[in-house]
N, C-alpha and C positions, 0 to 999 in steps of 0.2 A: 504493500500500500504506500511506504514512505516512498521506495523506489518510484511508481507513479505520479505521487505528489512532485517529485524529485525531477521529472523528468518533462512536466504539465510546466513546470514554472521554466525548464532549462526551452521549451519550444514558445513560452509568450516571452522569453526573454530575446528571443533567438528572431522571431517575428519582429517585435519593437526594433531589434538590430537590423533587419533584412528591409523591414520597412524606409526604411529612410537610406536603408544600403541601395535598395532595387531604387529608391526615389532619385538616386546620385547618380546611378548608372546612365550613362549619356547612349543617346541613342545613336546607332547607327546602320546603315546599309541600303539595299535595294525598298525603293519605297512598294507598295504594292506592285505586284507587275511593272515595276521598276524598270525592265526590262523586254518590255510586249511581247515575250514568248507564251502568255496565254493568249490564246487564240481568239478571237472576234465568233459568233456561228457561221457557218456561211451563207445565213439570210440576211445577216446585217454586212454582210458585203457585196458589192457589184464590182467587179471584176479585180480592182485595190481599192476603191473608193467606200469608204464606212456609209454606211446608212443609219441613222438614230443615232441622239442623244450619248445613247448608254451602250453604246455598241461594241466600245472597246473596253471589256474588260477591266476593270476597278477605276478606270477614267472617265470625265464628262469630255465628250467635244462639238465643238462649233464651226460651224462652216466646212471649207472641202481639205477633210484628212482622209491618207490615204494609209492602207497597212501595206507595207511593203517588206518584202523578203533580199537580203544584200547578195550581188552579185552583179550579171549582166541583169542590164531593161530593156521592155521592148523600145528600139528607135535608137538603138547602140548606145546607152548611156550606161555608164557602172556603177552601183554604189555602194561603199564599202562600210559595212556594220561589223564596228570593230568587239562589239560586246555579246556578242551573241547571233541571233538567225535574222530576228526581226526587228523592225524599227516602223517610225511614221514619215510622213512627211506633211507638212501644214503646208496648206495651197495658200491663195490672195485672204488674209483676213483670219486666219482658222487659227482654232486655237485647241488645247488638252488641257485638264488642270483635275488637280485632284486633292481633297481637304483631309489633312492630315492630324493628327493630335500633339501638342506641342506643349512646351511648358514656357507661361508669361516670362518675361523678362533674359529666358536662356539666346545664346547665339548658336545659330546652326549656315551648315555650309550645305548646300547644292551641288551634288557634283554630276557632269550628265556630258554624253559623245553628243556631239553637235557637228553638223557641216554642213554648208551650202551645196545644190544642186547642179539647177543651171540659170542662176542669176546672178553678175557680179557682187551685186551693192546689198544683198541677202543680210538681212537682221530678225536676230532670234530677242522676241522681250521677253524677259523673265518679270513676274512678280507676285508679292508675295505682299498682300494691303498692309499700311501703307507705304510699300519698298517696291520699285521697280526701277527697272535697269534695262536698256537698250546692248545688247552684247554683238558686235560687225561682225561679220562673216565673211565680210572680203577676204583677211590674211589668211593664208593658209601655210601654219606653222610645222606640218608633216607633210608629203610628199601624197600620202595615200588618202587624206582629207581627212582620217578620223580622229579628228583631234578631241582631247577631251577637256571640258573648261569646270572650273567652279564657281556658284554665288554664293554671297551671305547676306543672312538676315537676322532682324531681332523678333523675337516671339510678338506680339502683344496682346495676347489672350490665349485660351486653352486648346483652340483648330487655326491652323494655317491652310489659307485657299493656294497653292502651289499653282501656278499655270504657265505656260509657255504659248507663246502668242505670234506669228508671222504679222505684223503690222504693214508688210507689203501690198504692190498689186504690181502683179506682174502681166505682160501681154497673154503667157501662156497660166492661166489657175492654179495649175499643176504645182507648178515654180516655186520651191520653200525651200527654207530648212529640213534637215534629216536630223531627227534626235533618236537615239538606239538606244538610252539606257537612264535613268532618274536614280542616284539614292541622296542618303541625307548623314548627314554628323553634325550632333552637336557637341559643343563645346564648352570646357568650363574656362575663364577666363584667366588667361596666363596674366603672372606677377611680375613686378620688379623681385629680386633677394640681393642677401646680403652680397651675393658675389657678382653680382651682373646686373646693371641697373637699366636693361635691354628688356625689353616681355619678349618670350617664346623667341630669343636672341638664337639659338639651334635649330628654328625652322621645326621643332620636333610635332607638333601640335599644328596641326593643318588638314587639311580636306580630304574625304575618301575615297580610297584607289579604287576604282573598279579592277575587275578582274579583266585581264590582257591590258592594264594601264600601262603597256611600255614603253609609251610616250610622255609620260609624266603627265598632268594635272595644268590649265593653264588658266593663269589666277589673270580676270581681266582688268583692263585700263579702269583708272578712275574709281578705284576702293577704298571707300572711307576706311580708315581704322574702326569704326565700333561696328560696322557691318563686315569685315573685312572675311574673306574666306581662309584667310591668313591672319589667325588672330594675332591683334598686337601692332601689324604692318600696314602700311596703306602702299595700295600701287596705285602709283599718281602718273603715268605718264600714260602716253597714246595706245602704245601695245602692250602685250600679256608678260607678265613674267612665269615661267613654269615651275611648278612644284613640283622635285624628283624625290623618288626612295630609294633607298638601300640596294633595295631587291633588284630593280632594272639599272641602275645607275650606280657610278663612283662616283659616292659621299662622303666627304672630309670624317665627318664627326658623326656618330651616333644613326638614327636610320633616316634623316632628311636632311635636306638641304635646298634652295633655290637657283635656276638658271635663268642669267639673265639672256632673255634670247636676242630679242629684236636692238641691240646697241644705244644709244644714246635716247630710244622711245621703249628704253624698258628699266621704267627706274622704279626703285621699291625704297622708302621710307619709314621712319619713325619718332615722332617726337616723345622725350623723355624729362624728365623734372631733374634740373639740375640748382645750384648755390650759385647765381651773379657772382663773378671773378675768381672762381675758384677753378682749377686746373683738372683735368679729367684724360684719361688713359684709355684713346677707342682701340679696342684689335679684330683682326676679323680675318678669314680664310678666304682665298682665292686660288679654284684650281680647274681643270677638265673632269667633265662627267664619264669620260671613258666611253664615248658614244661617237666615236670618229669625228668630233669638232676638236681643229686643229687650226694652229697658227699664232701669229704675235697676239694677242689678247690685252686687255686693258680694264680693271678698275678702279673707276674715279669714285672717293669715298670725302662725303662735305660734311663737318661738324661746326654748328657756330659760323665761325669766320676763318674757320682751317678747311685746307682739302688736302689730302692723296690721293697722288696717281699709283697704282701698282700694275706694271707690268707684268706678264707671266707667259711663256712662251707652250704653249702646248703643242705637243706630241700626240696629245688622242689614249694617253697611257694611264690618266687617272693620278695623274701627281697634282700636289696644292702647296701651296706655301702661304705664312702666315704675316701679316703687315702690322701695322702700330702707327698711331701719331697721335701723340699730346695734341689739346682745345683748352681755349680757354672759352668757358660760359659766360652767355653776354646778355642771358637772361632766365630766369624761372623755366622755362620750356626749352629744350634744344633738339631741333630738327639733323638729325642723322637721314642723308641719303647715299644711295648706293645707284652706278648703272656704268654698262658698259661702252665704251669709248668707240667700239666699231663692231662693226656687224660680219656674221661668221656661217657659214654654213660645213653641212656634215659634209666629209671629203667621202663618201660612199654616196651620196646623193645631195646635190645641188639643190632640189625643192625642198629640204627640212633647213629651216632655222635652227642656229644653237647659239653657245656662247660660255661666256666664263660662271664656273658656279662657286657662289657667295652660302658661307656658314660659318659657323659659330661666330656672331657678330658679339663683343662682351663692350661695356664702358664701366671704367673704375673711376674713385676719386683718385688724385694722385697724393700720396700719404704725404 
């Protein structure tokens, strides 16, 4: 009986712990059908074109979505779904969206295979009330189109309407975005410590990989920090900076790191709380992801009213080396940026973007 008693209070004790364990647990992966390999019936399709509302499986859609299968199309077109079989495509105006359950106030990242079809100036909008985002589809940062990007967003309430939207009109309907796969991460929000007054300074704490991501993750132009899919960082310039792992790539430090692809329109930021006139100690890694981006390389690193340039001559081999240089703080706030000095492509293919990859970014006081 004691044993009972003994063992009633070790599971409500054990519950109260799990509760708010299971409540901390951040959520992540394929959102439902994340991936559109549940099938549509094939009444609610005419020949790839959805018919109804509710026709695609755990999604609502509006206007002309079509369910498409990756490979050749008819009229010689190709398209490559990099995450699995099947994917959509949003015609002139169409849209997907699907309402999810979210917790107020947390930050979560979007991450999803996206590419244009057969229209230059193609824009995929993301948004998520009241957050939205315009994401180009012009660049095309892999060779094979399946590039894969990440959003962020802040909760603000207990369901998120998730939608993706072709805000186009193009002469052919047809004419969209290709999205092949939706999941989600959230995140708890990275700190300054006592040894690095940098948040999420190792890139470790970032966006989720799909499965075959071995192109890394590509965090787009124009991210605030408190939405950032990179928490911590904002990308503030014109084009994407990529998020690489361990797994596909050679990473300095730990299992992440950032590449900056696109040269002097791929810069990444952060402002951190520093003491007016007091001396400060930035260092940070520069090296090749070991993905056949080779050549003289360059980053330029701006703190306050200091910059470095650091050169780094890559081979394509996976080596980095590590930089320094003393700031003096010239105010409460000090803006740290980072980007690359010139533009690079993979010497095995000309159509992929690459560039020098940036980690462990640290800033000390100077004792």
């Amino acid at each position: 009986m004691k044993m009972a008693v003994v063992i009633s209070l070790l599971l409500a004790f054990c519950l109260l712990l799990g509760g708010s364990a299971f409540a901390a647990t951040p959520l992540e992966g394929l959102l439902p059908n994340g991936n559109f390999e549940e099938k549509p019936k094939p009444t609610n399709l005419k020949k790839t074109v959805l018919k109804g509302k509710y026709s695609l499986p755990k999604w609502e859609i509006n206007g002309f979505v079509e369910y498409i299968s990756g490979g050749p199309q008819p009229g010689g077109m190709y398209f490559a779904v990099a995450h699995g079989v099947h994917a959509v495509r949003l015609g002139n105006d169409a849209s997907i969206s699907q309402t999810i359950p979210v917790k107020p106030g947390s930050l979560y990242a979007l991450t999803f295979g996206a590419s244009r079809t057969c229209a230059q100036d193609e824009v995929l909008r993301i948004s998520v009330p009241p957050q939205t985002g315009d994401l180009p589809l012009q660049t095309l940062y892999s060779s094979n189109g399946g590039d894969t990007y990440a959003w962020g967003f802040r909760a603000t309430a207990n369901v998120a309407k998730v939608t993706f939207h072709n805000p186009g009109i193009q002469e052919d309907p047809s004419c969209g975005p290709l999205l092949d796969a939706v999941a989600i991460k959230e995140f708890f929000p990275p700190m300054p410590t006592r040894d690095n007054l940098v948040k999420n300074g190792g890139f470790e704490t970032g966006p989720h990989l799909l499965i075959n991501s071995s192109n890394g993750v590509l965090l787009p132009p124009r991210q605030e920090d408190l939405t950032s899919p990179l928490p911590g960082w904002i990308i503030e310039s014109l084009k994407a900076v990529k998020f690489i792992d361990s797994k596909h790539f050679n990473v300095p430090f730990g299992l992440a790191a950032v590449e900056l692809v696109a040269g002097r329109e791929s810069a990444i930021a952060q402002i951190i709380r520093t003491v007016p006139n007091k001396f400060y100690n930035l260092t940070f890694t520069v090296g090749d992801a070991k993905n056949g981006c080779h050549g003289s390389m360059m980053v330029e690193a701006f703190a306050a009213k200091d910059t470095l340039k650091v050169p780094f001559k890559s081979q394509g081999k996976g080596r980095f080396k590590t930089a320094s240089v003393k700031f003096k703080a010239i105010s409460a706030r000090t803006r740290l940026t980072f980007f690359s000095s010139f533009y690079h492509t993979r010497v095995d293919d000309f159509g992929s973007l690459c560039g020098p990859v940036l980690d462990q970014v640290r800033v000390l006081p100077v004792a």
